[in-house]
C-alpha positions as CSV (number, residue, x, y, z in Angstrom):
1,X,57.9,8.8,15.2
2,X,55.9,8.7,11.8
3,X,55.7,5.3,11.6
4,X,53.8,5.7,15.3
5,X,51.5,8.4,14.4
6,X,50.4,6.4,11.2
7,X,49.9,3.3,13.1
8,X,47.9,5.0,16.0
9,X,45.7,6.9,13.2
10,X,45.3,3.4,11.5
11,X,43.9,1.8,15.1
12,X,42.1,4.8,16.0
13,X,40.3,4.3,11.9
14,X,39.8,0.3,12.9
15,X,38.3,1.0,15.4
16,X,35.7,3.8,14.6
17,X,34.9,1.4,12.2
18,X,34.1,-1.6,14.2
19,X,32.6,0.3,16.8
20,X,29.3,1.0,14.9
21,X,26.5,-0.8,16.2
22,X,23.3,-1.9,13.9
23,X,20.1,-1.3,15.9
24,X,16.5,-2.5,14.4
25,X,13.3,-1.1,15.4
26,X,10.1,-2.7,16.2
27,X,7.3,-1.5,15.9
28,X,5.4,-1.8,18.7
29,X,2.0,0.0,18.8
30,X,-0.9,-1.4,18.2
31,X,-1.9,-3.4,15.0
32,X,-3.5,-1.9,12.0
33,X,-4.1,-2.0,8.0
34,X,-3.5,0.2,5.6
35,X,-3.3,1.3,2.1
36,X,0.0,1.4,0.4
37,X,0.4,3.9,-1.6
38,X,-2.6,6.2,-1.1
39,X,-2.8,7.7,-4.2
40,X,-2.2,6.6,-8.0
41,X,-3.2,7.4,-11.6
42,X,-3.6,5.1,-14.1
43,X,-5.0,4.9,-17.5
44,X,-8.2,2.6,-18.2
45,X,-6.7,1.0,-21.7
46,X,-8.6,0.0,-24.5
47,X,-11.6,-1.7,-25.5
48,X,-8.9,-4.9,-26.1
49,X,-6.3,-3.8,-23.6
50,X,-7.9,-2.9,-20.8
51,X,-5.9,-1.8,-17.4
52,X,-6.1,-2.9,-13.6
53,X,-5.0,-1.8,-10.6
54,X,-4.1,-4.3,-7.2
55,X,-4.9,-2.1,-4.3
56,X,-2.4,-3.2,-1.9
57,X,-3.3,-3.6,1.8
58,X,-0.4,-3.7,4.1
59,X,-0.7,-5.1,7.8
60,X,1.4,-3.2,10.3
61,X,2.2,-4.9,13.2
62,X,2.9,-8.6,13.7
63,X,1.2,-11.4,11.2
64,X,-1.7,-13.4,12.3
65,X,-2.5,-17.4,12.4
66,X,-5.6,-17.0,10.9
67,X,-7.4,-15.2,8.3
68,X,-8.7,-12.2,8.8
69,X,-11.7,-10.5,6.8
70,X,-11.3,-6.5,5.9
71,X,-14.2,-4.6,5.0
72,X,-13.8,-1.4,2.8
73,X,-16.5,1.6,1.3
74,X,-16.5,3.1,-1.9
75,X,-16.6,6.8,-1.1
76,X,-19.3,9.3,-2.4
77,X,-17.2,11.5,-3.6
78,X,-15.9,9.5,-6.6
79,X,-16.8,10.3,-9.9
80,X,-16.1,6.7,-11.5
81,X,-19.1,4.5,-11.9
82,X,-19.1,0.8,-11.2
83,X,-19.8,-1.3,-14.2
84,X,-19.2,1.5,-16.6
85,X,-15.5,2.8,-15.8
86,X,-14.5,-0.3,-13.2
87,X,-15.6,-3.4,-12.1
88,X,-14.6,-5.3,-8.7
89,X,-15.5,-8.7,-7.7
90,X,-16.7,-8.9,-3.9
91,X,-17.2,-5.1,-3.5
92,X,-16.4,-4.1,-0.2
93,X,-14.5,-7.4,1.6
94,X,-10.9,-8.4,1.2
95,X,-9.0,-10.8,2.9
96,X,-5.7,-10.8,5.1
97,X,-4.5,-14.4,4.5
98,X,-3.2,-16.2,7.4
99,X,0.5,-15.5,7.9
100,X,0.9,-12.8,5.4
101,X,1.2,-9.0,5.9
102,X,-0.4,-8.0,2.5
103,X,-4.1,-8.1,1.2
104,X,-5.0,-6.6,-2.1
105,X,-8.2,-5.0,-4.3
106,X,-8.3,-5.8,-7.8
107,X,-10.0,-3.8,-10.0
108,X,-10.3,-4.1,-13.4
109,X,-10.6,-1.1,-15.4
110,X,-13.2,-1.0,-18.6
111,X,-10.9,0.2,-21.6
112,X,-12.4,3.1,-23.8
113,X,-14.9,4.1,-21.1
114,X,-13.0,7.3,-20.7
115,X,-13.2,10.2,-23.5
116,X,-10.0,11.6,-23.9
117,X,-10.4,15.0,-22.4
118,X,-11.9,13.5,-19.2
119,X,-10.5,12.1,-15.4
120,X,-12.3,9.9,-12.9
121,X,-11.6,9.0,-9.3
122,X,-12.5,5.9,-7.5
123,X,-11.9,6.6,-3.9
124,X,-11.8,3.5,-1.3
125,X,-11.8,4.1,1.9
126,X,-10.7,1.0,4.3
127,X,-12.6,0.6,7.4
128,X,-10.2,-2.3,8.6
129,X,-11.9,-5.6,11.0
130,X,-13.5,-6.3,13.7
131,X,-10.3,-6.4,15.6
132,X,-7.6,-5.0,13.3
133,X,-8.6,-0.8,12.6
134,X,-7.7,1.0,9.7
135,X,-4.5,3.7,10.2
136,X,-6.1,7.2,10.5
137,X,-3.9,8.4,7.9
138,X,-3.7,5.9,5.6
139,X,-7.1,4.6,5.0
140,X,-7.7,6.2,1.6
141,X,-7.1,5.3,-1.3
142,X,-7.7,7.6,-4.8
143,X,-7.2,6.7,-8.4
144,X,-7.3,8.4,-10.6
145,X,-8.8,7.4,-14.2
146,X,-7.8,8.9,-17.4
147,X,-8.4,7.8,-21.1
């Protein structure tokens, strides 16, 4: 009678187990950009080690065939000045490569432009494509810049 009860708890057990299912979601609403993460701090270096920072742009939804081109601001309310505490090359364009579902912003950060007492914020704000929008809650980005 043991040996039973043992051997119907082990089936019962082999069974639970095998019984799970995996399920994937897809997303299915409709297609947008946007940052990833949303906010960061990062130090601007030195005169010979400067920093940078890859904004990364994350498509959600399914990859295109072609390229497609972003467009982004640089809000008013940062404090960081362009060409004195960061530079970036093609100011407000980025491009989604064809196939891909990432897109990034490099900026490079101008070492010692910082005193040490002293923060900065670069806020970007993504405004997306013509046919690809920017998420509503994920379309800002803020670094912050510190010596």
């Amino acid at each position: 009678m043991k040996k039973r009860l043992v051997f119907i708890y082990f089936i019962a057990a082999l069974f639970s187990i095998t019984a799970c299912k995996k399920t994937y979601d897809t997303y299915t609403g409709p297609s947008v950009v946007e940052m990833n993460p949303i906010v960061k701090t990062l130090s601007v270096g030195t005169v010979a080690a400067p920093g940078s920072d890859d904004v990364k742009i994350q498509l959600v939804g399914p990859q295109r065939s072609t390229a497609t081109e972003l467009t982004y601001t640089i809000d008013a309310s940062s404090t960081a000045v362009s060409g004195t505490h960061y530079t970036i090359a093609n100011v407000g364009k980025v491009t989604l490569p064809a196939n891909s579902s990432f897109a990034y912003i490099h900026i490079n950060l101008v070492g010692g432009s910082i005193a040490a007492t002293d923060t900065k914020k670069l806020v970007i704000v993504l405004n997306g494509g013509a046919d690809l929008p920017a998420s509503a809650n994920y379309k800002t980005y803020t670094l912050t810049l510190t010596k």
